[in-house]
Every structure is written in structure tokens, then in C-alpha cells.
TORGUMI-595924 format. One record per residue (C-alpha): residue number from 1; x, y negated, z. Coordinates in nm, 4 decimals. Layout:
[NUM, [X, Y, Z]]
...
This chain:
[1, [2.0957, -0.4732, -8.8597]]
[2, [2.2768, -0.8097, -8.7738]]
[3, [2.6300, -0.8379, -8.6849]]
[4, [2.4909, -0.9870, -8.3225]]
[5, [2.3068, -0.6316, -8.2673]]
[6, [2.6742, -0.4061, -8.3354]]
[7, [2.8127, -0.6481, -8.0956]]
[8, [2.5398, -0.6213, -7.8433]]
[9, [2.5116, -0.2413, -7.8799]]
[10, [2.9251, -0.2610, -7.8470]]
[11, [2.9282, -0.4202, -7.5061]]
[12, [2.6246, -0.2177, -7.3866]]
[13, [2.7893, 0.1270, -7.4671]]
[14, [3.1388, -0.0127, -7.3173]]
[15, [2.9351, -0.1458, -6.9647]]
[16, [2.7095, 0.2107, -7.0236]]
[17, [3.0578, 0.4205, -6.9931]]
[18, [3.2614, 0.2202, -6.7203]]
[19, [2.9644, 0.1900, -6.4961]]
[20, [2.8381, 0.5301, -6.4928]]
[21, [2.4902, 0.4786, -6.3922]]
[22, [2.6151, 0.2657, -6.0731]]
[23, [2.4324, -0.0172, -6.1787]]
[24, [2.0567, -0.0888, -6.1667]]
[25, [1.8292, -0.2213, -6.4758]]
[26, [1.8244, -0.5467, -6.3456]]
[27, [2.2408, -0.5742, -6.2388]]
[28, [2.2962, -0.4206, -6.5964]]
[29, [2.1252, -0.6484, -6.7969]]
[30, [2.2797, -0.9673, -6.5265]]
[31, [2.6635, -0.8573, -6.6324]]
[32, [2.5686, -0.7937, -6.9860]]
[33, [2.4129, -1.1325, -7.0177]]
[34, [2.0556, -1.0085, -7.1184]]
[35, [1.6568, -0.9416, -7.0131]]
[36, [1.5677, -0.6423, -6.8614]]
[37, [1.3281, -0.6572, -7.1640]]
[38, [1.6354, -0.6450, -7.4236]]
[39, [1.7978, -0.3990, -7.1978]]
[40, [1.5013, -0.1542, -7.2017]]
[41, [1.4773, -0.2139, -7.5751]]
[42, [1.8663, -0.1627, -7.6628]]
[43, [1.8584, 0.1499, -7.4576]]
[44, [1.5474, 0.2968, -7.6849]]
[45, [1.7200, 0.1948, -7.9835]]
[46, [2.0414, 0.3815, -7.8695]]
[47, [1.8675, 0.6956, -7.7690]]
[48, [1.6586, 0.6613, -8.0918]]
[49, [1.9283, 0.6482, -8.3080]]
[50, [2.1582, 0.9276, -8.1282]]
[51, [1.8527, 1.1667, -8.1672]]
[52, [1.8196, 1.1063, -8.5725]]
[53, [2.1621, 1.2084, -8.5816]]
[54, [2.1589, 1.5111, -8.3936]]
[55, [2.3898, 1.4068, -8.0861]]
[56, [2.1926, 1.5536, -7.7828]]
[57, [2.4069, 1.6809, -7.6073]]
[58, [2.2521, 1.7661, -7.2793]]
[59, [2.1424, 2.0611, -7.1613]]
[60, [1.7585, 2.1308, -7.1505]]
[61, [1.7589, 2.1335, -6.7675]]
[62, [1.8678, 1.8138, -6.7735]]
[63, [1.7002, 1.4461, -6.8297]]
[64, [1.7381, 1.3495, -7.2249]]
[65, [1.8653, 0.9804, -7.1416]]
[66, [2.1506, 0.8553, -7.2624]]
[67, [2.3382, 0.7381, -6.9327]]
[68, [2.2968, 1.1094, -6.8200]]
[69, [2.4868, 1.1892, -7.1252]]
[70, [2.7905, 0.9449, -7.0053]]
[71, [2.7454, 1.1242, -6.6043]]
[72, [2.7085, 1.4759, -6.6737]]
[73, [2.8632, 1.5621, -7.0400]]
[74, [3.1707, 1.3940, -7.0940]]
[75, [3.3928, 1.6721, -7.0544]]
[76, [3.1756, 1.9495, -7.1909]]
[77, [3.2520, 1.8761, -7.5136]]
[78, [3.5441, 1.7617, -7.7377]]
[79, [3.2992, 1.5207, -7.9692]]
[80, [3.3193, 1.1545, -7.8460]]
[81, [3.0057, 1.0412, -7.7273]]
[82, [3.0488, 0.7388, -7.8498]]
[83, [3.1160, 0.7662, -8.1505]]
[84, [2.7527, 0.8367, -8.2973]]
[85, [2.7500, 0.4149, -8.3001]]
[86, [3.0079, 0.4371, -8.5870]]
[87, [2.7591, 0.7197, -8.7885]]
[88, [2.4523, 0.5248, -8.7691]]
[89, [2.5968, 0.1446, -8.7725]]
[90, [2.8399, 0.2085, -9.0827]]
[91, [2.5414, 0.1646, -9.3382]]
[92, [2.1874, 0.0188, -9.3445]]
[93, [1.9306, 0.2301, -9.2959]]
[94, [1.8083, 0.2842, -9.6586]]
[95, [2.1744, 0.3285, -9.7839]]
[96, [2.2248, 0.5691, -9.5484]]
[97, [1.9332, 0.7901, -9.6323]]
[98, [1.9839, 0.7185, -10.0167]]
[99, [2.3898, 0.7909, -9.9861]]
[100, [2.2560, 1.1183, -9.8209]]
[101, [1.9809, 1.2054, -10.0698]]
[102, [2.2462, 1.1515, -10.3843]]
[103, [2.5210, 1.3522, -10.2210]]
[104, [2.2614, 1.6215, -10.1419]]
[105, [2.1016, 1.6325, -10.5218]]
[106, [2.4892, 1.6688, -10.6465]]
[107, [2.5824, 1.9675, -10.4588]]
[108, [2.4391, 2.2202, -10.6649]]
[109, [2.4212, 2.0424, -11.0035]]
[110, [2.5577, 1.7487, -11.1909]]
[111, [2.3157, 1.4698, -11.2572]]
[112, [2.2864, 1.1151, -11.5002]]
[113, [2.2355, 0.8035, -11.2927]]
[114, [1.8396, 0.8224, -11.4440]]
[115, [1.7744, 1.1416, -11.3445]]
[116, [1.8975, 1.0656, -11.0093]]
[117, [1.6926, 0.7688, -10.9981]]
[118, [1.3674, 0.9622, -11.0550]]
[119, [1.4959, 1.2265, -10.7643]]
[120, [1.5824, 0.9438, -10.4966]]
[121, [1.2379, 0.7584, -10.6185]]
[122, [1.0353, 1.0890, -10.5225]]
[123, [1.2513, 1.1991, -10.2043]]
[124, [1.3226, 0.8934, -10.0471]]
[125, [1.0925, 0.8390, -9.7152]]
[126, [0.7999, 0.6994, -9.7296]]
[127, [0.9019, 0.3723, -9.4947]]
[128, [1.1719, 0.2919, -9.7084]]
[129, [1.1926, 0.1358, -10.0409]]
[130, [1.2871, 0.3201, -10.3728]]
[131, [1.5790, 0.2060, -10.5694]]
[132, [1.6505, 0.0679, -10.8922]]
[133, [1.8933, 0.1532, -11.1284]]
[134, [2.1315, -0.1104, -11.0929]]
[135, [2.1307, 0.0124, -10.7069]]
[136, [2.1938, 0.3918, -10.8063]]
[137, [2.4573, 0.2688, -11.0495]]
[138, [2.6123, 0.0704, -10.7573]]
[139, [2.6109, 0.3846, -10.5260]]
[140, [2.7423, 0.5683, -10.7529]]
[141, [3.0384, 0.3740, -10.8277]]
[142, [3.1138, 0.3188, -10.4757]]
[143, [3.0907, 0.6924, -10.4169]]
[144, [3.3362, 0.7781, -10.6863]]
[145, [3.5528, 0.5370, -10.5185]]
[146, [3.5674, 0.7043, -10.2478]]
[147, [3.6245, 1.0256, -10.3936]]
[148, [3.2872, 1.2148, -10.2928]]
[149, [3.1599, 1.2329, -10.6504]]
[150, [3.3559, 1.2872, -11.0049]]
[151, [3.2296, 1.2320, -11.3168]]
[152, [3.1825, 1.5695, -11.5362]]
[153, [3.3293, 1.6556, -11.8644]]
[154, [3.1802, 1.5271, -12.1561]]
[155, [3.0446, 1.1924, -12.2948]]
[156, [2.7700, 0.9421, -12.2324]]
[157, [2.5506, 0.9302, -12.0613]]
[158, [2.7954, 0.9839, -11.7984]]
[159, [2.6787, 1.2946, -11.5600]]
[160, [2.8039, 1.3460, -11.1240]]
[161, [2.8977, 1.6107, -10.9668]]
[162, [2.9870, 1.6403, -10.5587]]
[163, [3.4010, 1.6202, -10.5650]]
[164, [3.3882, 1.9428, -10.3158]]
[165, [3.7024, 2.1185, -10.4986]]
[166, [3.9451, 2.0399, -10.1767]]
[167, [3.7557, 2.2198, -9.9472]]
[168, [3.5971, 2.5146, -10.2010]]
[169, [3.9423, 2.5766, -10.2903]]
[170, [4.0624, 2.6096, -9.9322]]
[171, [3.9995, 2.9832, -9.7990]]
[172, [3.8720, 3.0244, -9.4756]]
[173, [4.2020, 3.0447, -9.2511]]
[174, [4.3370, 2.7405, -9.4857]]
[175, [3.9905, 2.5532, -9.3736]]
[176, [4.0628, 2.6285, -8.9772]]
[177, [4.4387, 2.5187, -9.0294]]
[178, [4.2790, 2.1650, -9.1920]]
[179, [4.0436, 2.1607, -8.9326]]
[180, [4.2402, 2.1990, -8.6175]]
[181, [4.5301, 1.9655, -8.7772]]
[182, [4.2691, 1.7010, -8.8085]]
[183, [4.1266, 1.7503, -8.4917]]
[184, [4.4530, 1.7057, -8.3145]]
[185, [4.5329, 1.4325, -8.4619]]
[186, [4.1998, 1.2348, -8.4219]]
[187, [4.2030, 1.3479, -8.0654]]
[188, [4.6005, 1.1804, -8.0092]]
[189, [4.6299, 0.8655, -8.2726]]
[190, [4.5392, 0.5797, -8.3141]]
[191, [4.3294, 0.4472, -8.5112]]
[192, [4.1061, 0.7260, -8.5022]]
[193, [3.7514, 0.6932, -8.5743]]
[194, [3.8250, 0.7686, -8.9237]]
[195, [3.9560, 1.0686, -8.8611]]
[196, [3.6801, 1.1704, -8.5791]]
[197, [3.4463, 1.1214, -8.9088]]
[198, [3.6664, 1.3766, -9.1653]]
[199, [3.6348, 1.5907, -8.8362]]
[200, [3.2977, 1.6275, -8.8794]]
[201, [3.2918, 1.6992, -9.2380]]
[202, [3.4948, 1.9546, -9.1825]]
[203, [3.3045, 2.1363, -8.9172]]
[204, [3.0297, 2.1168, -9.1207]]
[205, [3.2178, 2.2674, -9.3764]]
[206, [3.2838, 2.6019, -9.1424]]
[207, [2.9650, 2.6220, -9.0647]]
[208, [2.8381, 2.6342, -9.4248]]
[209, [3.1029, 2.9085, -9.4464]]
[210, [2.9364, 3.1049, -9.1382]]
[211, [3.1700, 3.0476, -8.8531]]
[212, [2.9759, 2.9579, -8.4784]]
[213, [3.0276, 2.6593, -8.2438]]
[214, [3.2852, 2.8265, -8.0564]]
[215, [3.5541, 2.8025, -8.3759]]
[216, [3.5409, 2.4446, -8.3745]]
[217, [3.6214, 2.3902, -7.9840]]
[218, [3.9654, 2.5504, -7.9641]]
[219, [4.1000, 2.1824, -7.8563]]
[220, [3.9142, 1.9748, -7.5783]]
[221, [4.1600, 1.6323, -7.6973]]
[222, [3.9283, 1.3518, -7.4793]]
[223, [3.9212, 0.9742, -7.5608]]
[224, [4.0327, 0.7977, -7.1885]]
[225, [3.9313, 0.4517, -7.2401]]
[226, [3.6444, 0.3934, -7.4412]]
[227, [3.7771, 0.0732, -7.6007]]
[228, [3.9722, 0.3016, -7.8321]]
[229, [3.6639, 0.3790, -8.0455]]
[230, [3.4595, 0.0914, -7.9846]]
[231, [3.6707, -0.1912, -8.0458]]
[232, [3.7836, 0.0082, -8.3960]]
[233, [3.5018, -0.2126, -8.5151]]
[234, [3.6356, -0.4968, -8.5689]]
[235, [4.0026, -0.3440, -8.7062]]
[236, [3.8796, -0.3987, -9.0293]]
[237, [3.7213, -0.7430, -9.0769]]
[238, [4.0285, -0.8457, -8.8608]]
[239, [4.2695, -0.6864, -9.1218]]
[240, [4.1121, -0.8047, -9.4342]]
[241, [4.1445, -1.1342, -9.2882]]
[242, [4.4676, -1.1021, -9.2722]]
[243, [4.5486, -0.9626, -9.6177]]
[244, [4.3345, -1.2435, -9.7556]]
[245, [4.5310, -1.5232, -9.5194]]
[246, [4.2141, -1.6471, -9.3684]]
[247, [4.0753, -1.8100, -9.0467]]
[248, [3.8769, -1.5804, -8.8319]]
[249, [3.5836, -1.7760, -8.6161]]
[250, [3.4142, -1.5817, -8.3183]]
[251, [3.2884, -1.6263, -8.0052]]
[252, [3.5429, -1.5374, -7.6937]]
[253, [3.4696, -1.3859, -7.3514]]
[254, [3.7291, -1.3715, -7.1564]]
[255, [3.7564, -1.0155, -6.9544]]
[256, [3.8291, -1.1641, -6.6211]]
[257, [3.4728, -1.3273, -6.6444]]
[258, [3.1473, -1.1718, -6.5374]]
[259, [2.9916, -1.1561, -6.8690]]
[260, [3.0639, -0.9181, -7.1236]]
[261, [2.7989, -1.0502, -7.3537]]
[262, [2.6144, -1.3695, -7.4937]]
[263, [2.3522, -1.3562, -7.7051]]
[264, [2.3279, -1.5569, -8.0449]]
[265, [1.9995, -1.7964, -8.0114]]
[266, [1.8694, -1.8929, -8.2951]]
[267, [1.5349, -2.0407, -8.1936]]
[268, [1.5974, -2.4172, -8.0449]]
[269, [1.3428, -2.4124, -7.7665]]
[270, [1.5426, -2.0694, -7.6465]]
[271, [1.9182, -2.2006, -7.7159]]
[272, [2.1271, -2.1981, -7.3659]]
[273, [2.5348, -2.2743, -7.3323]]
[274, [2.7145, -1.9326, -7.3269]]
[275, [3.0044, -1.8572, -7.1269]]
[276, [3.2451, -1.7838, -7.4148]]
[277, [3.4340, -2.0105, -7.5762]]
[278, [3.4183, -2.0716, -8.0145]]
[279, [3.7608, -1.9524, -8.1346]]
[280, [3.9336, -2.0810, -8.4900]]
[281, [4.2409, -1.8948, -8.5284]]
[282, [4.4565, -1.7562, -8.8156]]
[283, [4.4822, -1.3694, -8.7677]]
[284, [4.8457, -1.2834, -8.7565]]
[285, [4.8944, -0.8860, -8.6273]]
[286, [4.6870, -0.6368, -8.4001]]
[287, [4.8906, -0.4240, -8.1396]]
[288, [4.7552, -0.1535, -7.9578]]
[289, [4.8563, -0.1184, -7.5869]]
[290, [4.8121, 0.2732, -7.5119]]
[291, [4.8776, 0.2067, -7.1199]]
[292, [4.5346, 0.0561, -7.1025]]
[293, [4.4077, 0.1882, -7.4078]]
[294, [4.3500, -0.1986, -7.5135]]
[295, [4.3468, -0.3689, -7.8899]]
[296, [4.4951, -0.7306, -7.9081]]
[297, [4.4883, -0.9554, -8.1621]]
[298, [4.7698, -1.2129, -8.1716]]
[299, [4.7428, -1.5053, -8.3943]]
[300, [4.7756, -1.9012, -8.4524]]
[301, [4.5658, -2.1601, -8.2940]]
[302, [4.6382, -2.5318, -8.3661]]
[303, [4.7146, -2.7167, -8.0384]]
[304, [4.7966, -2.3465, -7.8349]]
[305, [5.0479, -2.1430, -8.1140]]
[306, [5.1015, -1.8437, -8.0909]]
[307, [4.7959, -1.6911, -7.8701]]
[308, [4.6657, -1.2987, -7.7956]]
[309, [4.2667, -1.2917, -7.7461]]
[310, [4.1716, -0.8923, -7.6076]]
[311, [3.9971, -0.7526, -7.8729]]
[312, [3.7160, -0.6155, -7.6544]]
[313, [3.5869, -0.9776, -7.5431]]
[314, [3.5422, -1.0691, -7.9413]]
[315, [3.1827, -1.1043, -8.0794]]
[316, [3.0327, -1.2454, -8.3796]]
[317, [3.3291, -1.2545, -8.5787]]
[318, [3.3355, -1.4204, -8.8859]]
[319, [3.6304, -1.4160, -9.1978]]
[320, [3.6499, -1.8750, -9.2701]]
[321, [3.8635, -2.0488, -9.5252]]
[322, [4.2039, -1.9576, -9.6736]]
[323, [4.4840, -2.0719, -9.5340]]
[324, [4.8485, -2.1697, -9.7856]]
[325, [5.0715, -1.8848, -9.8181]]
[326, [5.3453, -2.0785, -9.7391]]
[327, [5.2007, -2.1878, -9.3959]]
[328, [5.0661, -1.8080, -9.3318]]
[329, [5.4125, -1.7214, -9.3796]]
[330, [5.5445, -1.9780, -9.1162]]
[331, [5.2909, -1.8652, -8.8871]]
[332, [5.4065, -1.5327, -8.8975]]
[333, [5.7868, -1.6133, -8.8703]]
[334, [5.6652, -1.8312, -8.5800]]
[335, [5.4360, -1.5005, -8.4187]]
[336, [5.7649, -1.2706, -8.4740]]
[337, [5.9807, -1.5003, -8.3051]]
[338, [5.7727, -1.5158, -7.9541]]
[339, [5.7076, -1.1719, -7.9643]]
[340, [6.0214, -1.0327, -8.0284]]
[341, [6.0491, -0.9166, -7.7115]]
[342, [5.6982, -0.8770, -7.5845]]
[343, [5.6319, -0.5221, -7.4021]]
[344, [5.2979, -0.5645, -7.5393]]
[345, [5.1962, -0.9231, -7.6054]]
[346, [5.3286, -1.1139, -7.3640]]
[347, [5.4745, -1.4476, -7.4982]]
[348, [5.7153, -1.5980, -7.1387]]
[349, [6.0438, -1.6621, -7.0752]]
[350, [6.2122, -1.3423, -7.1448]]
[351, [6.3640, -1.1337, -6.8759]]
[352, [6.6363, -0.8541, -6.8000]]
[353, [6.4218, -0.5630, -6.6366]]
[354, [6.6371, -0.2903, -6.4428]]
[355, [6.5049, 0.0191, -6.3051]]
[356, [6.6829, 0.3262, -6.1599]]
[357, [6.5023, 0.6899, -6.2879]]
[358, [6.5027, 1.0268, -6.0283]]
[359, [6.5434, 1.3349, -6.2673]]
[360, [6.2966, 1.6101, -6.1452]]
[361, [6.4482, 1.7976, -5.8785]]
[362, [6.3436, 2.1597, -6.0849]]
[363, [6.5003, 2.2875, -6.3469]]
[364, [6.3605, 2.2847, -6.6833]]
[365, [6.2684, 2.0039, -6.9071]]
[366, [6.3061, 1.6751, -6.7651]]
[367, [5.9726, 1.4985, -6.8557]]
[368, [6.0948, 1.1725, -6.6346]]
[369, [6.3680, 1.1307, -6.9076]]
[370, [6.2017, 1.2541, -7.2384]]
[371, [5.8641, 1.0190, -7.1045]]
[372, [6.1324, 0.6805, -7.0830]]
[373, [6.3031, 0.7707, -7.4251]]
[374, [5.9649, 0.8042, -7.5901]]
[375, [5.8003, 0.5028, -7.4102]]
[376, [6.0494, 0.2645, -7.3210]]
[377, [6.0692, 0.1026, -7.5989]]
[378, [6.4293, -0.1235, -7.7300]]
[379, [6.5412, -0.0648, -7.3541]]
[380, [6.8932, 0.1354, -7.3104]]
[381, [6.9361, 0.4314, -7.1080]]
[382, [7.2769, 0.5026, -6.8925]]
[383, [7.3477, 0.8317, -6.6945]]
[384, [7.4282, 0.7376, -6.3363]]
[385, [7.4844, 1.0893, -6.1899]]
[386, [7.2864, 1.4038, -6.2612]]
[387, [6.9761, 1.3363, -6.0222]]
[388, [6.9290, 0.9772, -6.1779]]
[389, [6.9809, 0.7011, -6.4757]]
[390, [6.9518, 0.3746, -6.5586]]
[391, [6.7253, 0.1925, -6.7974]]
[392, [6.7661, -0.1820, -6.8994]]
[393, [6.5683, -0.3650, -7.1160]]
[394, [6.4978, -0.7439, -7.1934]]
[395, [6.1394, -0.8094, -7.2122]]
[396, [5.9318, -1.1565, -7.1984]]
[397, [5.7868, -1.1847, -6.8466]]
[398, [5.7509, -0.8655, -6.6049]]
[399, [5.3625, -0.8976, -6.6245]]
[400, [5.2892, -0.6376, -6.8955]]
[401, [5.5586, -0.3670, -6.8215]]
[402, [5.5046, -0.3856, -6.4484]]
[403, [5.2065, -0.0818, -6.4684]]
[404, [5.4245, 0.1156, -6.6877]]
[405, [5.7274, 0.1559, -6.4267]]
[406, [5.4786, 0.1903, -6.1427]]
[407, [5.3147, 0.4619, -6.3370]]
[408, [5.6106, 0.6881, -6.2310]]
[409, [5.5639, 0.6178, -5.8793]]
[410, [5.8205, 0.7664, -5.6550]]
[411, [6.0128, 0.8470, -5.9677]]
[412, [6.1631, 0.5028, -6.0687]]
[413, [6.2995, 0.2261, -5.8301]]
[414, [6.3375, -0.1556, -5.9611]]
[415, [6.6573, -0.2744, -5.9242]]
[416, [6.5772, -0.6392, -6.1185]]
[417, [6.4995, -0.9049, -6.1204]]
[418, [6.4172, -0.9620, -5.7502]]
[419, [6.1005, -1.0964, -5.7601]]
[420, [5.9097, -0.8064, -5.8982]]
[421, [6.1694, -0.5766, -5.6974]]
[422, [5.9845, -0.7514, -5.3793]]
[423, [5.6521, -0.7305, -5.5429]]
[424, [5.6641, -0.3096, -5.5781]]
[425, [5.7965, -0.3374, -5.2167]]
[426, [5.5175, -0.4981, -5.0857]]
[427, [5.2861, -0.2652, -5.3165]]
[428, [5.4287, 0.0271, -5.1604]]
[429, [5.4000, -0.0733, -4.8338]]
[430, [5.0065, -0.1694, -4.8505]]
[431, [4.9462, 0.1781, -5.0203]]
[432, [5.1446, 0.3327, -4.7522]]
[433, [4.9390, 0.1585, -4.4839]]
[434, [4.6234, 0.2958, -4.6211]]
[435, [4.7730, 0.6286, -4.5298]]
[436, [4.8219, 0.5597, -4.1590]]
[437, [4.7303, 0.7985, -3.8821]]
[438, [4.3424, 0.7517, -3.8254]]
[439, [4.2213, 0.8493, -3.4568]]
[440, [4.0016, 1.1477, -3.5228]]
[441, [3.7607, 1.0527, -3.2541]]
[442, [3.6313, 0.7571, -3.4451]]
């Protein structure tokens, strides 16, 4: 499958999940940027390819369609929706049946690389193609890479076996304990799509062992914003970039526009402008803000600096040429420098931020203060009396921490600067006039 199809597929699950079925074929496919006709198709392809991997997930009194599974199941279930994009887009469809079929034949026995070759050339399915050798050898070294095969004692020719001593090893408690550590901590960090996937394999792994449904869904950890997952995509072609010092070239769309999509035409009598803009820019970092649950990447861009593009508006990326370790380097310096002081990203004239926090008026533990000493990043804390404390900090612009302190509503009060001081004032007030008395006669 193209890169332009995970990028269309991307955007469509991300409009999918916000919209929640509010929006009709036709205003769908408008904000996306597409046909109807694609629309209709993409939305087959995505219920297709959740079915093959077992991810229905409705009940059978409801509709099987794959919106219904955004409206009705999101909560009934700790297993991210979503995430069946990552199973079925991480290999082509051949590899991924092949992968399967020599991980399968090396469960029970170990194997050469021939007589593998003459198992995968009778089990593959019929629509796809059988493999050579040089292909077998290739999987094979990539699995042993990545530790799901080992090579068995003795000498050539060379014989696999499934690396399954971790788990076999484990007794049952010791496999819950793995299980439920993993599954907190895919449910809570970030990056975590990774760890979503050794999930899986583990729960498979109990129910080899014998153990129902109900021993795997002692934690219901939910993903809030969907970009978490989705926009893991592109962490790694962005990050190999960057270990390999090279420009990355993709097409932009900036959030605050209507379109969340353009497609890639490649036939001239169908080519149209797009509303994105073509991006060259040297990758520099990627920062994670977990108010929004947003990705950034920040990096160079001759003629702008130092820039931030959202990560979620990226498509078609593509690694270009090397750039001079000595200039990456400068870059970087450069990148470190304006950020410094960024609450997230945020590159402006820095700042001095002062805010005045209410300790809960309960006894017990005071979330107010362990939330600002966890969260508030290089900013100081001073006691002020026992019902409140201050908290200073120096950041670049107000923009970017401004949802944070209003997230503690009547809890914190901005002392400065007195601009956004004014700006929460006049916040408050509009909130509180939505809460005026309302004749009841009306």
C-alpha cells in the first residue's frame, strides 16, 4: 500500500473519531478533501481490514460499521480502537501472511530455511505469491533480529526455532504480573503503540495458557486524544531522519484550515493545487505536549529558523539529502537556544508568568500542589500561607501555558503579567454570563 493511502487512512480515522458520526457522507468527504466515491471506498477498506484481524468489537445487536464502533464502544473496552491501523499497515500484505505462516511452522519444531520454503510454498494463500529462498532467508534474518526466532544448536545447515523461552519460562502469576505491568504502562506513556502491540502478545499468551477475557481487563487505561496513536506513525521516519542528519520533505496542512487532507495526483489531466504547503526542513527534535495530547516537530527551515509544524497536519513525508554535521550541529545549538524556555514549543519573547495556587480546603493529600510540582515544569514554588502558594516561572510567550493554569479553574489566580491577568478576567466573566438567571417562562 502507498505511503499516500497510510496518510489518507490517518486523517480519515482522526476526522472518523472527533466527529462521531455528526457528519454526513458528503460533509465528510468535503473536510477530508475527497469523493464520496473514495470515501465509500476507504471506509470498506477500513472495515475490511479490521474484520481480517479480528477487531469487531460490537455487539451483535448492533450495526457492524465502523463509525458505530467509534459511538457506541469506546469505553467498553480497554483495546484502542484505533490501533488495528498499526497491525495491518506495519507490513505488506504477503509479508504479513508469510511472517505469520513462518512463526506458526516454528512453534512446535525447528526448521532449515528449505524446508520452510517448501511449507510457506504449500500454505501460503492462493492470491498471494510464493516465496523464494533469498526472501525466506531475508525473513528469517530480520526475525532473528528481532528476537522472535533463534537459531538451534548444531551446524549447517542452520535450523529455527520460535525464541518463546521468556514467556514459557514465566509461570502463570509471573505472566499476569508481565501482563498487567505492560498494560499500565501502554495505557499511561508515551510513545505507546509499541507497547499496545507486546500487549497483545501477551494476552495471547494467557489465553494459550487457559485464562478467559475477563483476566486481561483488570485495567480500563483509555487513550483521550486519538493523535497519540495515530500520529506515532510518523515518529520513526522522523527520527531516523534525524540520526542520519537529513532533510525531511512533506506536504503541510495547517490545523486551523478546513482540510485535513490532499490527495497526491498523479495523473496530469486530474492534478489540482492543494491547500498545503511543500515543506524542506532539517528535523531537529519531537516534543510531545500531553495537555492536548499533540506531537510537534521542531526543526530548521532556511529563510524562517527555527520552526514547529504539528505533527498531525504532516503527509507524504519523505527522508532528502544529508545535511554537514557541523551545520546539523549548529542547527541544533541554534533549536536549544529558542527553546530553552518554551512551555511546549513556543519560540517569543520570553516572559515571567506568576500565578497564586488555593490548597484544597479538605484534608488529605493536596493534589493542587503535588499536580504543579509534577507539571510545572523549571517554574519555582513559594509557600504564601497554608491555604495558598506561589509559582513563578519564565516561559517564552503566555500562549502555550495559558490552558494549563486555566485547567485548575477556581484553583489558581494569575497574578502576571497583566495582559493575560486581564485576558482570564474577561474569560471568567463570559463563562459566568452563560450562567445567568434564565426566565423559566421562556
Amino acid at each position: 500500500m502507498a505511503r499516500e493511502s497510510f496518510d489518507k487512512e490517518i486523517q480519515f480515522l482522526r476526522l472518523l473519531a472527533l466527529a462521531g458520526g455528526a457528519y454526513s457522507r458528503q460533509q465528510f468527504a468535503s473536510r477530508l478533501g475527497i469523493s464520496v466515491h473514495t470515501y465509500d471506498k476507504t471506509l470498506r477498506y477500513l472495515k475490511d481490514m479490521r474484520a481480517s484481524l479480528g477487531r469487531q468489537t460490537l455487539s451483535s445487536a448492533q450495526e457492524t460499521d465502523l463509525t458505530d464502533g467509534f459511538r457506541y464502544n469506546y469505553y467498553e473496552t480497554a483495546d484502542p480502537l484505533l490501533l488495528f491501523l498499526f497491525r495491518a499497515k506495519a507490513v505488506k500484505a504477503s509479508e504479513s501472511a508469510r511472517l505469520s505462516l513462518i512463526v506458526a511452522l516454528l512453534q512446535e519444531q525447528a526448521l532449515t530455511a528449505s524446508e520452510i520454503l517448501d511449507a510457506c510454498s504449500d500454505g501460503m494463500p492462493p492470491d498471494l505469491p510464493c516465496p523464494d529462498e533469498k526472501t525466506i532467508r531475508a525473513d528469517l534474518k530480520y526475525l532473528e533480529e528481532v528476537g522472535v526466532l533463534a537459531r538451534a544448536d548444531g551446524g549447517r545447515p542452520y535450523r529455527y526455532r520460535a525464541a518463546n523461552e521468556l514467556i514459557d519460562r514465566l509461570t502463570d502469576e509471573e505472566l499476569l504480573d508481565l501482563y498487567d505491568y505492560v498494560d499500565v504502562l501502554a495505557g499511561t506513556q508515551v510513545p505507546a503503540v509499541q507497547g499496545y502491540l507486546l500487549r497483545d502478545t501477551l494476552k495471547k499468551a494467557l489465553r494459550r495458557r487457559g485464562f478467559d477475557a475477563a483476566a486481561t481487563e483488570t485495567h480500563l487505561y483509555k487513550y483521550h486524544y486519538h493523535s497519540r496513536i495515530l500520529d506515532e506513525a510518523h515518529l520513526f521516519p522522523i527520527a531516523s531522519a534525524i540520526r542520519s542528519r537529513r532533510m525531511l520533505h512533506f506536504l503541510y496542512l495547517s490545523p486551523k484550515r478546513g482540510k485535513t487532507y490532499a490527495s497526491k495526483n498523479t495523473n496530469p489531466l486530474f492534478e489540482r493545487d492543494t491547500e498545503g504547503k511543500t515543506i524542506a526542513a532539517l528535523p531537529l527534535r519531537v516534543v510531545y505536549d500531553h495537555q492536548y495530547g499533540r506531537w510537534y516537530l521542531i526543526g530548521y527551515k532556511s529563510g524562517a529558523g527555527t520552526v514547529s509544524y504539528r505533527m498531525e497536519g504532516m503527509t507524504q513525508i519523505a527522508e532528502g539529502e544529508a545535511v554537514p554535521e557541523a551545520d546539523f550541529a549548529a542547527r541544533q545549538r541554534e533549536m536549544e537556544r529558542r527553546t530553552e524556555r518554551s512551555w511546549v514549543t513556543d519560540t517569543t519573547r520570553p516572559v515571567k508568568v506568576v500565578a497564586r495556587f488555593y490548597n484544597p480546603e479538605r484534608a488529605g493529600a493536596n493534589f493542587i500542589r503535588e499536580r504543579v510540582e509534577a507539571q510545572g515544569q523549571w517554574g519555582t514554588l513559594t509557600e504564601e500561607s497554608e491555604a495558598a502558594f506561589r509559582y513563578e516561572i519564565t516561559v517564552n510567550g503566555t500562549s502555550e501555558i495559558k490552558p494549563w493554569l486555566r485547567s485548575f479553574g477556581s484553583s489558581c489566580e494569575v497574578l502576571e503579567p497583566a495582559s493575560l491577568r486581564e485576558e482570564f478576567i474577561a474569560e471568567w466573566k463570559e463563562l459566568r454570563a452563560y450562567y445567568e438567571s434564565v426566565r423559566e417562562n421562556i
